[in-house]
FIMAR-886988 format. One record per residue: x, y, z of N, C-alpha, C, CB in turn; residue number from 1; chain. Coordinates in steps of 0.2 Angstrom, whole numbers, always signed. Glycine has a CB too. Example, Ala and Ser with C-alpha at 12.3 -4.5 7.8 and 13.67 -1.06 7.14 Angstrom:
// FIMAR-886988
<site <+66; -28; +39>; <+62; -22; +39>; <+66; -16; +39>; <+57; -22; +45>; 1; 'A'>,
<site <+64; -11; +35>; <+68; -5; +36>; <+64; +0; +39>; <+70; -3; +29>; 2; 'A'>,
***
This chain:
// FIMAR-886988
<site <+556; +494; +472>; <+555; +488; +468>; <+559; +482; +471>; <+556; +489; +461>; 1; 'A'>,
<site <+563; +484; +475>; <+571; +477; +473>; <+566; +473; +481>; <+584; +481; +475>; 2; 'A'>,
<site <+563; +477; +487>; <+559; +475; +492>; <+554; +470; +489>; <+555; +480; +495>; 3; 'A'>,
<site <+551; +471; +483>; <+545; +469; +480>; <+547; +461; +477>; <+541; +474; +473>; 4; 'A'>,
<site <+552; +464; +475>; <+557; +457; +472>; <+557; +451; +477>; <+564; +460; +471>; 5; 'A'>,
<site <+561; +454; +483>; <+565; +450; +487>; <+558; +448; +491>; <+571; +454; +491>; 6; 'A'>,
<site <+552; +449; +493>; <+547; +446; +495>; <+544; +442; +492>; <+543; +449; +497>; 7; 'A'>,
<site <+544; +443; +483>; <+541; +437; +478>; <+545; +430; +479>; <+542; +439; +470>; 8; 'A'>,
<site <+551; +433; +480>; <+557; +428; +480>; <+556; +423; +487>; <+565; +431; +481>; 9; 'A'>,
<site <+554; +426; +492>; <+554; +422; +497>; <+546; +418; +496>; <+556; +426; +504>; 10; 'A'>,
<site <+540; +421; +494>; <+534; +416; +492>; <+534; +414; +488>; <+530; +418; +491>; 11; 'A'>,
<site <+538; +413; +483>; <+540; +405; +481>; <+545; +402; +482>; <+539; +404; +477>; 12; 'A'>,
<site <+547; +404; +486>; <+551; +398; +490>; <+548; +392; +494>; <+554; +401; +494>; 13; 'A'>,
<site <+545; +398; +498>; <+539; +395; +505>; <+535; +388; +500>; <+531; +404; +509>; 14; 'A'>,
<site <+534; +394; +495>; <+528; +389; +490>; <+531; +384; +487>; <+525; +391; +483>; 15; 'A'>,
<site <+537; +381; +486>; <+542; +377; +486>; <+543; +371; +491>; <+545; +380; +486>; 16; 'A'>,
<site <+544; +373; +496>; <+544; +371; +503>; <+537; +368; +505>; <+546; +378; +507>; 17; 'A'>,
<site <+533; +369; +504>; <+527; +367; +507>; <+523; +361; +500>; <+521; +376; +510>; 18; 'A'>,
<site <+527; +361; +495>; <+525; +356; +490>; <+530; +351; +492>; <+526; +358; +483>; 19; 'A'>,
<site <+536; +351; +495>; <+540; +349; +496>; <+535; +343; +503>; <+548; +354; +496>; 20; 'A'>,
<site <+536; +347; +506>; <+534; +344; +513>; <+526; +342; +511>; <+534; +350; +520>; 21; 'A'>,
<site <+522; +345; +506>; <+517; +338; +505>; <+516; +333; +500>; <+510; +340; +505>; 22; 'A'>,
<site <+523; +334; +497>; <+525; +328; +494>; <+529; +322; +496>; <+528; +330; +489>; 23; 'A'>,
<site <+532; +323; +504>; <+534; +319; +507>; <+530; +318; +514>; <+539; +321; +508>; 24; 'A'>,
<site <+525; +320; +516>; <+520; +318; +521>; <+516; +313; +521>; <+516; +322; +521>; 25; 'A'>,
<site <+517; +309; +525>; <+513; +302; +526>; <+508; +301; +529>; <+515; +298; +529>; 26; 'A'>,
<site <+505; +307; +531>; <+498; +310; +532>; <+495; +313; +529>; <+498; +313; +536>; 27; 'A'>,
<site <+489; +309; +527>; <+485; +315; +523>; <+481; +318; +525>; <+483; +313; +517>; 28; 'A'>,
<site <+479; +321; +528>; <+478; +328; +532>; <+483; +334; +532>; <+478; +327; +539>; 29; 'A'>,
<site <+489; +332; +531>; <+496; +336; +532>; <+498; +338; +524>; <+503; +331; +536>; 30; 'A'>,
<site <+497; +331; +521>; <+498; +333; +515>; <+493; +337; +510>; <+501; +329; +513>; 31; 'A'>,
<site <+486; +338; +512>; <+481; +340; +509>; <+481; +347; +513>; <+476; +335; +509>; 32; 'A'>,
<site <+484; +350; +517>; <+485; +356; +521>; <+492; +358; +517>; <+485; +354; +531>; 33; 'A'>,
<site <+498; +355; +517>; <+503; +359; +514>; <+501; +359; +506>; <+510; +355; +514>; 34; 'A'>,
<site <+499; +356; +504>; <+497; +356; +495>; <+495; +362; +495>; <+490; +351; +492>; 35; 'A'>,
<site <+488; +363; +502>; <+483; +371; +499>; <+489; +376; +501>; <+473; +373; +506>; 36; 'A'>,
<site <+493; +375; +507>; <+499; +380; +508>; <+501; +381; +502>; <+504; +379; +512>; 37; 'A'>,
<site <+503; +379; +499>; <+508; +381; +492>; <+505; +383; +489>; <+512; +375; +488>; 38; 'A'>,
<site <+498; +381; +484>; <+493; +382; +481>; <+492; +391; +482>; <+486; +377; +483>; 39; 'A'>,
<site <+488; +392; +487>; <+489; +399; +490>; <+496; +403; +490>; <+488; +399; +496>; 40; 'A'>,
<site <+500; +400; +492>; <+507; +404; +491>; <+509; +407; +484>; <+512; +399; +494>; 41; 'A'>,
<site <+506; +401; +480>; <+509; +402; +473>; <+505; +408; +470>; <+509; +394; +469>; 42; 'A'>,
<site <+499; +406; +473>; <+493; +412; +469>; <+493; +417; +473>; <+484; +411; +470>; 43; 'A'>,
<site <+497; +419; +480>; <+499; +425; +481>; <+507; +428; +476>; <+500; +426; +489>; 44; 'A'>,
<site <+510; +424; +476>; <+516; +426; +473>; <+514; +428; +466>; <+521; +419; +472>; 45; 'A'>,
<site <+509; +427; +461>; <+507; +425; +456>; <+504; +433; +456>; <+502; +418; +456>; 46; 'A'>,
<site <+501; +436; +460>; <+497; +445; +462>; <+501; +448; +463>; <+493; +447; +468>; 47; 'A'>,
<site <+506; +446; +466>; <+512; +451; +470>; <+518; +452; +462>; <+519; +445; +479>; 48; 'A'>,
<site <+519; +447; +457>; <+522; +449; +450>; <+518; +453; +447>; <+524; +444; +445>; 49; 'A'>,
<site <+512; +452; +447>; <+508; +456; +439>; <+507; +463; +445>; <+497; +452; +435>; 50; 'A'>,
<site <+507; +462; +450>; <+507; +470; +454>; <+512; +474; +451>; <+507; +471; +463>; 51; 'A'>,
<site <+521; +472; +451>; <+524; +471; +451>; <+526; +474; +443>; <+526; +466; +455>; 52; 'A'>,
<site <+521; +469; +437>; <+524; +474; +432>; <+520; +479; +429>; <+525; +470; +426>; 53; 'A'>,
<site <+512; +479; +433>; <+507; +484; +433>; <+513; +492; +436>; <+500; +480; +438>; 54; 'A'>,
<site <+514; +491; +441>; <+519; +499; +443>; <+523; +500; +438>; <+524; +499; +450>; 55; 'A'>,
<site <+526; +495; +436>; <+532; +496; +432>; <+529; +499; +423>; <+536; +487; +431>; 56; 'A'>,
<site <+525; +495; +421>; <+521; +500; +415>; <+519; +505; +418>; <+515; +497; +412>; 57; 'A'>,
<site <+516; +508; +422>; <+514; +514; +425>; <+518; +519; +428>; <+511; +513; +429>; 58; 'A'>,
<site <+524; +518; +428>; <+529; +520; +431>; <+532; +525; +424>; <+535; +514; +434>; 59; 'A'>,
<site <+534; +521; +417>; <+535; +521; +411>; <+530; +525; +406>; <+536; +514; +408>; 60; 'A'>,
<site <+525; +525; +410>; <+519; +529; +406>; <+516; +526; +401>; <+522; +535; +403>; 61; 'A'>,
***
């Protein structure tokens, strides 16, 4: 689990990072491409926790 952890941790970060960078982009092509980056990132991050407490109830019985 602590793997599952530490890969949630780093997608949202990234998902952080890429709000960051299209909140500062002066391009909007760039910043309509980092927005969806994050957007996705966050909605994977978002599968990878409920996976994450789904084992864990299942684990507990």
């Amino acid at each position: 689990m602590h793997d599952y952890q530490a890969r949630l941790d780093k997608l949202r970060t990234d998902a952080a990072e890429c709000r960051l960078i299209s909140d500062l982009a002066t391009d909007p092509a760039k910043r309509d491409l980092f927005d969806r980056l994050a957007l996705h990132l966050s909605t994977l991050a978002d599968q990878v926790e409920l996976a994450m407490i789904e084992a864990v109830k299942s684990a507990r019985g």
